[in-house]
C-alpha positions as a printed Julia matrix, in Angstrom:
592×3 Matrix{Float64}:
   5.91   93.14  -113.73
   9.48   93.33  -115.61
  11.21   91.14  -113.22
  13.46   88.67  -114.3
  10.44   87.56  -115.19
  11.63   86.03  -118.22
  14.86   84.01  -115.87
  13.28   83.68  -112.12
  16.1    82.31  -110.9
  16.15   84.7   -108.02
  19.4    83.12  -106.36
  21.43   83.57  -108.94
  24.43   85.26  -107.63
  24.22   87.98  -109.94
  21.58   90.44  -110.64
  19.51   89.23  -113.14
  18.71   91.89  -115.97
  13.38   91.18  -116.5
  12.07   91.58  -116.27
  12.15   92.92  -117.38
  16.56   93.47  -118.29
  15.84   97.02  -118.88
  19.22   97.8   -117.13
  22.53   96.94  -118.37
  22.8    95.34  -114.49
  26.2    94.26  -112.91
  28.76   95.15  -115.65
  28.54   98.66  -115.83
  28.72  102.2   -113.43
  30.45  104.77  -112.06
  32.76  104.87  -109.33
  31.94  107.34  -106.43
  34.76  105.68  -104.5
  38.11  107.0   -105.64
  39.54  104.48  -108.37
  42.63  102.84  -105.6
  39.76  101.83  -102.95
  38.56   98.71  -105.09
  42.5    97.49  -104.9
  43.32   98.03  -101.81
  40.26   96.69   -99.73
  38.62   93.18  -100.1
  35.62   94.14  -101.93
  34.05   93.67  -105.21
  32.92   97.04  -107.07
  30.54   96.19  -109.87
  27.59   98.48  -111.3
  23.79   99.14  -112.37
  22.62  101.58  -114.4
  19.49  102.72  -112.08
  18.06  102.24  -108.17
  16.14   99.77  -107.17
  12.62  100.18  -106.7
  12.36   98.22  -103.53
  14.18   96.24  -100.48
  10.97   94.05  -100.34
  10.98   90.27  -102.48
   7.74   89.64  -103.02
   7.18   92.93  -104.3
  10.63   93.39  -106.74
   9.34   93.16  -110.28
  12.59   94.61  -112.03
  16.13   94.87  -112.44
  18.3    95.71  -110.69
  17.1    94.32  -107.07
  19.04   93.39  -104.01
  17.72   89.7   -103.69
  20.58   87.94  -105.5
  23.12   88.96  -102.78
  20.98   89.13   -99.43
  17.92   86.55  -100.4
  18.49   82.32  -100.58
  15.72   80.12  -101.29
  15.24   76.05  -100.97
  17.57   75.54  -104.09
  19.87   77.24  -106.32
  21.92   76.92  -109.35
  25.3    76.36  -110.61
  26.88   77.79  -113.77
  25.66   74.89  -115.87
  22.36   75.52  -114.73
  22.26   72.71  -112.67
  19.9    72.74  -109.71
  22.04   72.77  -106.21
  21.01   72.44  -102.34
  20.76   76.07  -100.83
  18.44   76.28   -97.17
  17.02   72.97   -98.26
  19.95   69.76   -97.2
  17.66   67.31  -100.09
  14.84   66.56  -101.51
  12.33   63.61  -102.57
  10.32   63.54  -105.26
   7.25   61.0   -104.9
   6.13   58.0   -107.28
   3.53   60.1   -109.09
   6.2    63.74  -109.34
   3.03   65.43  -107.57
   5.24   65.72  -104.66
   8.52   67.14  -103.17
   9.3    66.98   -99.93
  12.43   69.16   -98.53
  14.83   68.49   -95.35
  15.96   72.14   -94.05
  19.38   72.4    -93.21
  20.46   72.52   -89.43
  20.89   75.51   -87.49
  20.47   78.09   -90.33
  19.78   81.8    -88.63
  18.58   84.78   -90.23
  21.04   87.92   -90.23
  19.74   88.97   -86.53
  20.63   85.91   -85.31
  17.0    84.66   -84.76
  16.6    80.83   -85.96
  15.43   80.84   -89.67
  12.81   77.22   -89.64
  10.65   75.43   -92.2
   7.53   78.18   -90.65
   9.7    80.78   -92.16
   9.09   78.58   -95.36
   5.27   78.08   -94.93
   4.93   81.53   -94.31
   6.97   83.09   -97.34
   4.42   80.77   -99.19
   1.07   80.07   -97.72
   1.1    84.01   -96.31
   3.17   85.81   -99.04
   2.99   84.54  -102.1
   0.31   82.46  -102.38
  -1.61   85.72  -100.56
  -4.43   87.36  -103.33
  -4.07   90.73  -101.09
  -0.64   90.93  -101.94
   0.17   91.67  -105.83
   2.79   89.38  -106.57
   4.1    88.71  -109.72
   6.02   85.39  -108.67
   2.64   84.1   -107.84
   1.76   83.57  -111.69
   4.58   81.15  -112.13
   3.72   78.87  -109.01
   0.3    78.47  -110.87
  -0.12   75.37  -112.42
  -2.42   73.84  -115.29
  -4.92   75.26  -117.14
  -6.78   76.02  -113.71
  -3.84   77.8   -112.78
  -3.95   75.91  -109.54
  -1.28   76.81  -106.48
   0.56   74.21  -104.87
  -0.34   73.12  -101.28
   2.39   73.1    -99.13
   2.26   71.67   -95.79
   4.55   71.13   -92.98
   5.49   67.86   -91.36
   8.01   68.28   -88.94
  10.18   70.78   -87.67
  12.86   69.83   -90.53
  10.37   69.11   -93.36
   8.54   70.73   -95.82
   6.14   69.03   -98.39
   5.26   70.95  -101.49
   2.36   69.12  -103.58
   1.12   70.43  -107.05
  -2.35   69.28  -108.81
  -0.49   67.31  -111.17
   2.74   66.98  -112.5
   4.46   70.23  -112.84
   7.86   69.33  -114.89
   9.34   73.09  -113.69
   8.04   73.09  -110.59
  11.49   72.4   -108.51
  13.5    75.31  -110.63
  10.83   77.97  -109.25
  11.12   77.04  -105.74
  14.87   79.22  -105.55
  12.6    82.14  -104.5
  13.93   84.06  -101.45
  12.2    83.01   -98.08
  11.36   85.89   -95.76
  11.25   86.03   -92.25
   8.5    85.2    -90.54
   9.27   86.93   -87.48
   9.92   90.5    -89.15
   7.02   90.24   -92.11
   4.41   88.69   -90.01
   2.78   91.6    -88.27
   2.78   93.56   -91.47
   0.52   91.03   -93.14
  -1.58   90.68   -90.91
  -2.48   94.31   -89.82
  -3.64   96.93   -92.24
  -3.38  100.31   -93.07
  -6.31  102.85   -93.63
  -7.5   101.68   -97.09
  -7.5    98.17   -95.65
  -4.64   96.83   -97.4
  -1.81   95.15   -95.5
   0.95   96.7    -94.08
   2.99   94.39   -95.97
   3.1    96.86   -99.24
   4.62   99.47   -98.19
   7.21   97.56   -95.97
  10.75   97.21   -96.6
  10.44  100.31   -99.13
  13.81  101.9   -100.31
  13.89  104.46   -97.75
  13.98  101.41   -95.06
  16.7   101.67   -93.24
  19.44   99.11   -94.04
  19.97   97.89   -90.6
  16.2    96.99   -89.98
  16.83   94.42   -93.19
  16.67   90.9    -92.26
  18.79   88.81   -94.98
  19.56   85.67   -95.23
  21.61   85.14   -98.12
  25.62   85.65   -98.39
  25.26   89.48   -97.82
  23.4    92.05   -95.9
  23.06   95.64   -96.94
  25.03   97.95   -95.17
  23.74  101.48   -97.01
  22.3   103.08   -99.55
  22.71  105.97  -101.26
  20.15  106.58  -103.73
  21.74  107.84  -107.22
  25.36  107.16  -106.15
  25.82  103.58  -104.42
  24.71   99.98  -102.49
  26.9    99.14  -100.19
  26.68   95.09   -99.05
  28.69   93.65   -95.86
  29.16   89.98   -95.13
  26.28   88.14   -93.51
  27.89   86.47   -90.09
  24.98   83.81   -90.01
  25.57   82.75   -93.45
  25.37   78.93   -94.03
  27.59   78.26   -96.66
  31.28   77.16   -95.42
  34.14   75.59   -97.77
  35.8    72.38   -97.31
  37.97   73.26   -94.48
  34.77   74.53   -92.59
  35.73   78.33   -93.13
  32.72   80.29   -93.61
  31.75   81.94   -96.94
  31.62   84.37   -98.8
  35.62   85.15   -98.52
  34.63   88.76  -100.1
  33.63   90.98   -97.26
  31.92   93.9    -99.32
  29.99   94.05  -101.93
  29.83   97.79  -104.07
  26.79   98.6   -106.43
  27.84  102.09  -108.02
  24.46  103.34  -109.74
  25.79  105.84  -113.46
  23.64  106.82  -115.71
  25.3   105.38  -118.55
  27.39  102.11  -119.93
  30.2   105.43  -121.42
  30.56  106.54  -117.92
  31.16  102.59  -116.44
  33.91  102.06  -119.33
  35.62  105.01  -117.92
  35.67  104.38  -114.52
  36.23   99.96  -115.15
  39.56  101.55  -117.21
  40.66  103.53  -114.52
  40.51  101.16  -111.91
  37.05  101.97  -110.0
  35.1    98.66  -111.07
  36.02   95.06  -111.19
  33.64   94.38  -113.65
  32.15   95.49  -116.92
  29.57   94.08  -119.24
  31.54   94.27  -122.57
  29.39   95.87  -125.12
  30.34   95.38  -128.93
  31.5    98.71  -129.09
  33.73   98.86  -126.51
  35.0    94.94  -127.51
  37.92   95.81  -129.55
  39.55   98.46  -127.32
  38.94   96.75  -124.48
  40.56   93.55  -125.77
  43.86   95.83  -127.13
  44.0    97.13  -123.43
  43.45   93.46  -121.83
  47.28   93.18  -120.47
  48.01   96.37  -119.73
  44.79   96.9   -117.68
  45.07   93.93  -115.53
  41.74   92.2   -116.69
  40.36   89.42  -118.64
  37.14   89.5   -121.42
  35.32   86.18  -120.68
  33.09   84.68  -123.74
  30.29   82.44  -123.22
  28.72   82.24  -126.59
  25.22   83.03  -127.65
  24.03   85.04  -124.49
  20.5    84.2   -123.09
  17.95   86.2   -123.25
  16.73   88.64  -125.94
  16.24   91.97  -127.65
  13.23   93.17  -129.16
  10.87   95.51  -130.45
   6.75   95.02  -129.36
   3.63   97.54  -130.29
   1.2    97.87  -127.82
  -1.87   95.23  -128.91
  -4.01   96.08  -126.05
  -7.5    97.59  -127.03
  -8.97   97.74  -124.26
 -10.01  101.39  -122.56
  -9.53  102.68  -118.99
 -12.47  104.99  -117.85
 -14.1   105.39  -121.3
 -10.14  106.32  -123.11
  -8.52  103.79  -125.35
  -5.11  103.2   -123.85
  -3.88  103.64  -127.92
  -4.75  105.84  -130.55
  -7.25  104.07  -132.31
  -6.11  105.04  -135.58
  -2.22  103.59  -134.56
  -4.23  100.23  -132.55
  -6.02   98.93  -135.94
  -2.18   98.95  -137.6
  -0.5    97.81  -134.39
  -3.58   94.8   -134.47
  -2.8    93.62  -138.19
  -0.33   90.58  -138.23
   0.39   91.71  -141.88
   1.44   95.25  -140.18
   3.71   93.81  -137.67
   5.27   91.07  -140.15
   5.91   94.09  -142.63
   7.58   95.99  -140.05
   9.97   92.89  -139.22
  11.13   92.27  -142.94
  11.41   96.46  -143.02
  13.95   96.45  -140.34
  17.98   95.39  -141.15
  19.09   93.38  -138.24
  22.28   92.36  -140.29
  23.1    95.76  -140.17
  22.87   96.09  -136.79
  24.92   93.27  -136.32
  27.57   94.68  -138.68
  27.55   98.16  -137.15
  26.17   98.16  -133.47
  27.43   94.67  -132.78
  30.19   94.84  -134.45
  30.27   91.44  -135.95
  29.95   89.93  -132.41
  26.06   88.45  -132.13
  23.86   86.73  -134.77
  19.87   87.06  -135.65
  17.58   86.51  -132.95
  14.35   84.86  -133.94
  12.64   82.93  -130.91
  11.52   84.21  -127.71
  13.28   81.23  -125.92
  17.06   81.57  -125.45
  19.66   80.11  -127.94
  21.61   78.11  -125.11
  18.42   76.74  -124.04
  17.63   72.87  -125.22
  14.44   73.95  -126.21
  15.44   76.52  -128.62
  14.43   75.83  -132.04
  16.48   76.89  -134.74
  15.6    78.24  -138.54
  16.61   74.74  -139.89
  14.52   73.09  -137.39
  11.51   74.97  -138.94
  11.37   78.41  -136.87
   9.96   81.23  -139.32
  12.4    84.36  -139.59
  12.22   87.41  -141.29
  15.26   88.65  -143.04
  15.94   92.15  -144.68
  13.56   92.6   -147.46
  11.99   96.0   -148.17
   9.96   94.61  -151.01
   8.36   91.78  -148.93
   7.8    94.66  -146.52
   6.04   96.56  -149.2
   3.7    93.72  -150.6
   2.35   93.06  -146.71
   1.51   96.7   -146.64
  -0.62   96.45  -149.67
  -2.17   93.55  -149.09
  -2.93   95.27  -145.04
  -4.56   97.73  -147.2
  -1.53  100.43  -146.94
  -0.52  102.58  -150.06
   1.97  105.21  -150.75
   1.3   108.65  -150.99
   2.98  111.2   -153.81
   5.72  112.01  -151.61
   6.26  107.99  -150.95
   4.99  108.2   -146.95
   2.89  105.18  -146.41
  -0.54  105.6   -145.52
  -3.93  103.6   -144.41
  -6.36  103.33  -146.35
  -8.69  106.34  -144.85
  -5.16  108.55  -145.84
  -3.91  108.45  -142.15
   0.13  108.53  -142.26
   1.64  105.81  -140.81
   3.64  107.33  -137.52
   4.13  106.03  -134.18
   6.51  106.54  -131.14
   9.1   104.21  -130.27
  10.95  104.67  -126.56
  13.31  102.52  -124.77
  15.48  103.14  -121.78
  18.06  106.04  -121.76
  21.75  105.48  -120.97
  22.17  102.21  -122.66
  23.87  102.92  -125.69
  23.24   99.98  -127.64
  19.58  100.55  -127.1
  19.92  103.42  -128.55
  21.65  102.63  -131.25
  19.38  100.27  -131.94
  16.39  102.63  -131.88
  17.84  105.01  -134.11
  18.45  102.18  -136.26
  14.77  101.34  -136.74
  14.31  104.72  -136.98
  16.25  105.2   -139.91
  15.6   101.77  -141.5
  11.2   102.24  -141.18
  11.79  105.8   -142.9
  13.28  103.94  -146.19
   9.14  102.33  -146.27
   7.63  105.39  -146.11
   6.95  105.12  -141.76
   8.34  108.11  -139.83
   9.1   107.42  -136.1
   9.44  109.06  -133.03
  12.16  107.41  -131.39
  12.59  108.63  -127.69
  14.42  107.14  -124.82
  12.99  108.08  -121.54
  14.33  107.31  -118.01
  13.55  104.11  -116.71
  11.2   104.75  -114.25
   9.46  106.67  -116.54
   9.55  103.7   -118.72
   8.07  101.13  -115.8
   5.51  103.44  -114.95
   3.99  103.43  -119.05
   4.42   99.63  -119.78
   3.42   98.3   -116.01
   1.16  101.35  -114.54
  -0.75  103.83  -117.59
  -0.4   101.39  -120.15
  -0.16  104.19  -122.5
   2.9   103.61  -125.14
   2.57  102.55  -128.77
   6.13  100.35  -129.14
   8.83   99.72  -127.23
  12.78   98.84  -127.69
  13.24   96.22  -124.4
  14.89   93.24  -123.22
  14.41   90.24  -120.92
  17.25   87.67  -119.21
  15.89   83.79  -120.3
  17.77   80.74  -119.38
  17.62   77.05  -120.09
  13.53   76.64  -118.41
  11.36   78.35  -121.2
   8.66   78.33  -117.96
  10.61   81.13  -116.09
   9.02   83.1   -119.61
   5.16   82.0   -118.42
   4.64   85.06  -116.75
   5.24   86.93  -120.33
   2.94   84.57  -121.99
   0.06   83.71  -119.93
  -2.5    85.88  -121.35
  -3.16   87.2   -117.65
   0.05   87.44  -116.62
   1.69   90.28  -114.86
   4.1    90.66  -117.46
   2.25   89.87  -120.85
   3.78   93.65  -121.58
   2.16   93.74  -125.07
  -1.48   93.44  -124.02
  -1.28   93.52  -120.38
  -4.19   92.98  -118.1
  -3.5    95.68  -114.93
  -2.63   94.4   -111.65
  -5.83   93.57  -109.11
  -6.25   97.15  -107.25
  -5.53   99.26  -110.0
  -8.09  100.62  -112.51
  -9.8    97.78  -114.74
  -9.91   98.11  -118.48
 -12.91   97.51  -120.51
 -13.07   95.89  -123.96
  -9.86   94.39  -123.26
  -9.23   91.75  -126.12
  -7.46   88.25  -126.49
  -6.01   87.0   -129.41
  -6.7    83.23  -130.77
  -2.92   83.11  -131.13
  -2.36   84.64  -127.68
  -4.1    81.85  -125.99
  -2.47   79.94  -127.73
   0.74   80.47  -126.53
  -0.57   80.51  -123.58
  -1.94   77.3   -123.62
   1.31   75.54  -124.97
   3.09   76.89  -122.45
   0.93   75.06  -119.51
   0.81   71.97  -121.67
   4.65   71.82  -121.63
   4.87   72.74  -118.26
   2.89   69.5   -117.99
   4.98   67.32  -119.91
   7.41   65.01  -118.07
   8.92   63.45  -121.67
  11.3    66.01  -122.59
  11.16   65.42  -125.93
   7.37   66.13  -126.1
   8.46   69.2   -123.95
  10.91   69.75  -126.8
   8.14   69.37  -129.47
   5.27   71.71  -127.55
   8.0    74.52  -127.27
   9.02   74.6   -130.39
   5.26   75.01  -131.3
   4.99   78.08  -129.39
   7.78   79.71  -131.04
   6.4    78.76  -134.17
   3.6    80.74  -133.38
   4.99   83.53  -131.49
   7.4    84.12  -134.73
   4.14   83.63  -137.01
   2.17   86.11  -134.83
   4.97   88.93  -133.73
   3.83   90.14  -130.97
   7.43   90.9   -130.41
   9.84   91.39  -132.96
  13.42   90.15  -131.76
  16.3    91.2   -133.3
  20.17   90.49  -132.23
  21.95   87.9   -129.87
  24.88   89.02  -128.59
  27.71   87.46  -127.42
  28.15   87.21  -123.4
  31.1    88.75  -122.79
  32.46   90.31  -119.49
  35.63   91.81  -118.39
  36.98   90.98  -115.01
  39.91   92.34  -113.37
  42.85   89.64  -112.29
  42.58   90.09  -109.11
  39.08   89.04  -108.98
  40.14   84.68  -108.25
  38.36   82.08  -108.88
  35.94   82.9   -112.13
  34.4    80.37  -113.31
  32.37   82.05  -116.23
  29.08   80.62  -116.84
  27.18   82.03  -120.47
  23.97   81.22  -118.57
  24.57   82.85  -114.85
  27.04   85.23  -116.4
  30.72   85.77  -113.93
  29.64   85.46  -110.19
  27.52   82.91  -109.93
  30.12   81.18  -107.65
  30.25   84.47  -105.76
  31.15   82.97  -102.41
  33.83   80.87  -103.85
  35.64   84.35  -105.51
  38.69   85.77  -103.63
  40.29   89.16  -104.18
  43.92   89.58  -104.51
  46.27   92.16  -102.7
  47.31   92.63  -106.27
C-alpha cells in the first residue's frame, strides 16, 4: 500500500521515499564497509534506513525497494520532470488521445542475456498487473474514469505496442514508467499455483531470493544482500543506455545500500568518509555547511521539496469479525470535522519550523506538492490553519467538548480526550515532530501517547490490522497530482485513513464513506479526465479545497530539499523534484 504511491515514478533513479516515504531513503546509513573503500573503488555508497520487503515489482508497496536501480519501464523522467524514451525508442499519440502506440528499442536483453520483446510488455500488463489474482497496488492507478476501467493493450508487431484507454486519460503516459518483468522467468509462476490456489507468483522473488536468480533490466543488477547491514548492486552488461561516443552506461560499476537504524548514525559515518551521500536534515544543516570544504562535499538546494508531512486519525468505522478496528469512544472524536480542525489550529507548526527545521521549510497546507503546477496556494484561496489555541478551544465546544476542573478536555459523556500517536523510529525529525504535538495538544487539555515503533511494525498496523488511532507519516509527490489517486480513491490500496483491506484478506463490515471522501475521489478522476490544463488546474485546486476543509490529514512542514554529495561524486545535476541521481548513469566517480 505505502508505495511511492503518492510519486509512481518507479524509474526514477533514486529510491523514491510512499508510499508511503516512511524511510528517510537514499541520504542516510551506516557504513559496514570501512570508511576508505567508498574512495578508493568506483562505487557509490548511499543509505536507507530499513530492508526492503521484497525483490518482486508488482508486489513492492514501500520504500525503500530495489526497482529504481535494476527495473526500466517504456518511459522515464528527467530532472525537470520531463517525460524521456527508456525501453520504448517513441511514441504516437492518436487524433482522439485514446491511444498510444510505442516502438521498442532494438536488441534490448534482459540481464541473462535472453532477448527482452514487446511480449515481455504484454505480459507485465495483461498477466501482471492488470491480473485480479494478483494484489497489486499499481493496478489502481492504471484505472481510469469513474468505471475505473483498465486500458487494453494489444500488440501489433514484434516492435509495437498499442496501449488504448476508455477515454482520454490526461496522466496516462507518466504511469506507463512501471518496470516490465520478464516474461520468461515470471511466466510459470503465474500460471501455476500453490496449495491454497493462489499463484505462485506471490511468493516469488521474496527477499530471501537469491540475487543471482534476479532478472533485471535496468542500469544495475543486485549482486547481494545482507539483510540489516547492506545491498550490494553490480553493473548490468545488457544495459541499453550508451553515451555519445557509444560507451555503455552506467560509468559507476557498484552501487552500495548500507541499511542503519538511524539518520545520527548516517551523519557519522557520511562525515567520516563511508557514504557519498546524505539527506541533509535541518538539524544537521548548519554543521554540515561549516564542514562543507574541509569534508570534500557539497549541500545541494532545490527549494520547496515535494512531497509532504502529516498527521491523520484513523476514520475507518468499519469492524473486522464483529471488533471495531477503533475504540469507539476515540472513532466518534476522530469522525467530527470540528475535532480534527481543532486539533490542526491546536498544533504550532511555526514552531516546528523555528526549532526542528530550523528556519529551513515553510507551512504545508495541500496534499499536492508545492513545486507542482497544480499546487494551490493560501492566496489562491487554499484554507490553512495557523496557531490558535482559542480557535482550537471554540471547535471543541461547539463538537460538544468541555473542560474538566483540572482543565483535561473531555466529551460530553465525561470520557477524557486521549489517543496514541506512532510514527516510524530512527528518523529524528519524526520524532521531533511527534513529541512536538505531544507537547503542543497537552496545552488544550488532550494527553497523548506518542510512540514510535519500527517500521515494519508500522506497515503491518496501517496496511494489514488496521488497528492505530493517528499516525505521524509522509509520502514523496511530484509535479502529476494523479500519482496521489491511489491515496484518494475511496477504494484505493492506499486511502491509509479509512482503508478498505486488500481482496484475500479479512473484509470489514460497516465500513463507511464520507460525502467529502467521494468527493475527492471523484475530482480526482474528473481531472484525470481533463485534457485543458487549466480546467485540470481548476478541478485540483477543488480537491485541496476540500481535503484542507475536511482534514483527513493534517500536514504540517515543507522542508527544503537539500542533499550533501561528496566531490568526487561528477556530474550532479540536482533536480528538487528527482532529488541528486536522477542522471545516475551519467555520474562518474573520481580517484579523488
Amino acid at each position: 500500500m505505502l508505495k511511492n504511491i503518492l510519486n509512481f515514478q518507479w524509474q526514477r533513479w533514486q529510491t523514491l521515499l510512499l508510499v508511503c516515504a516512511i524511510a528517510v531513503g537514499i541520504g542516510s546509513c551506516r557504513a559496514i564497509v570501512p570508511s576508505s573503500s567508498a574512495q578508493t573503488t568506483n562505487q557509490l555508497v548511499s543509505a536507507i534506513l530499513s530492508d526492503p520487503k521484497t525483490f518482486n515489482a508488482a508486489l513492492s508497496n514501500e520504500s525503500p525497494n530495489i526497482f529504481g536501480y535494476v527495473g526500466e519501464g517504456l518511459i522515464t523522467e528527467d530532472g525537470k520532470g520531463e517525460i524521456q524514451p527508456a525501453l520504448a525508442e517513441s511514441w504516437v499519440v492518436s487524433p482522439d488521445k485514446k491511444s498510444i502506440t510505442f516502438t521498442l528499442k532494438q536488441n534490448l536483453k534482459w540481464s541473462d542475456g535472453a532477448p527482452l520483446t514487446i511480449d515481455d510488455v504484454a505480459f507485465t500488463f495483461n498477466e501482471v498487473f492488470f491480473n485480479e489474482e494478483i494484489p497489486t497496488d499499481t493496478r489502481d492507478v492504471l484505472k481510469i474514469g469513474k468505471d475505473r476501467k483498465l486500458p487494453v493493450i494489444k500488440k501489433i508487431d514484434a516492435n509495437r505496442i498499442e496501449f488504448t484507454t476508455p477515454e482520454p486519460f490526461a496522466p496516462f503516459l507518466r504511469t506507463l514508467g512501471i518496470s516490465i518483468l520478464p516474461a520468461h522467468k515470471l511466466r510459470p509462476t503465474v500460471v501455476q499455483k500453490d496449495n491454497k490456489g493462489k499463484p505462485l507468483f506471490l511468493s516469488t522473488w521474496g527477499i530471501n531470493t537469491k540475487p543471482a536468480d534476479l532478472v533485471s533490466n535496468g542500469m544495475f543488477m543486485l549482486d547481494s544482500y545482507t539483510p540489516g547491514e547492506r545491498l550490494v548492486f553490480k553493473k548490468n552488461p545488457y544495459y541499453w543506455r550508451k553515451d555519445a561516443q557509444g560507451k555503455q552506461q552506467p560509468y559507476i560499476d557498484r552501487a552500495v545500500w548500507q541499511i542503519v537504524e538511524s539518520t545520527d548514525t548516517a551523519l557519522v559515518q557520511f562525515r567520516s568518509g563511508g557514504l557519498d551521500s546524505y539527506g541533509v536534515s535541518p538539524d544537521f544543516f548548519s554543521l554540515l555547511k561549516k564542514e562543507e570544504q574541509k569534508g570534500g562535499y557539497k549541500i545541494y538546494n532545490g527549494g520547496p521539496a515535494t512531497g509532504t508531512t502529516f498527521m491523520s486519525f484513523n476514520l475507518n468505522e468499519g469492524e473486522r469479525e464483529g471488533k471495531p478496528l477503533v475504540d469507539p469512544i476515540k472513532s466518534r472524536w476522530f469522525n467530527n470535522i470540528k475535532f480534527r480542525q481543532a486539533i490542526a489550529y491546536g498544533i504550532n507548526r511555526q514552531r516546528m519550523i523555528n526549532n526542528i527545521y530550523r528556519g529551513l521549510g515553510a507551512p504545508q497546507d495541500s496534499p499536492i506538492s508545492v513545486p507542482s503546477p497544480y499546487y494551490l496556494s493560501r492566496e489562491q484561496g487554499l484554507p490553512f490553519y495557523d496557531y490558535s489555541p482559542q480557535k482550537a478551544k471554540a471547535l471543541f465546544t461547539e463538537a460538544g467538548f468541555k473542560y474538566n476542573e483540572q482543565n483535561k478536555l473531555i466529551d460530553d459523556r465525561d470520557n477524557p480526550v486521549r489517543f496514541t500517536l506512532i510514527t516510524n523510529s530512527g528518523n529524528k525529525i519524526r520524532e521531533a515532530l511527534g513529541t512536538q504535538i505531544k507537547q503542543d495538544l497537552a496545552l488544550i487539555g488532550i494527553e497523548v501517547d506518542f510512540t514510535p515503533v519500527a517500521f515494519s511494525l508500522l506497515i503491518d498496523r496501517i496496511d494489514n490490522s488496521l488497528e492505530w488511532d493517528s499516525l505521524l507519516i509522509g509520502f514523496t509527490g511530484g509535479a502529476e497530482p494523479n500519482d496521489g489517486a491511489n491515496f484518494w480513491s475511496v477504494d484505493g490500496g492506499s486511502h491509509i485513513f479509512n482503508l478498505k483491506p486488500a481482496k484475500g484478506k479479512t473484509q470489514l463490515t460497516d465500513r463507511r464513506v464520507a460525502d467529502w471522501e467521494k468527493k475527492i475521489d471523484d475530482l480526482y478522476i474528473q481531472a484525470a479526465q481533463e485534457l485543458n490544463e487549466e480546467k485540470r488546474r481548476q478541478l485540483y485546486g477543488e480537491s485541496q479545497k476540500v481535503t484542507q476543509d475536511n482534514l483527513p490529514c493534517i500536514y504540517l512542514v515543507n522542508a527544503l530539499s537539500l542533499s550533501a554529495i561528496k566531490n568526487r561524486v561528477k556530474g550532479i545535476d540536482y533536480s528538487p523534484i528527482n532529488g541528486p541521481f536522477w542522471n545516475l548513469p551519467s555520474l562518474t566517480i573520481s580517484a579523488e
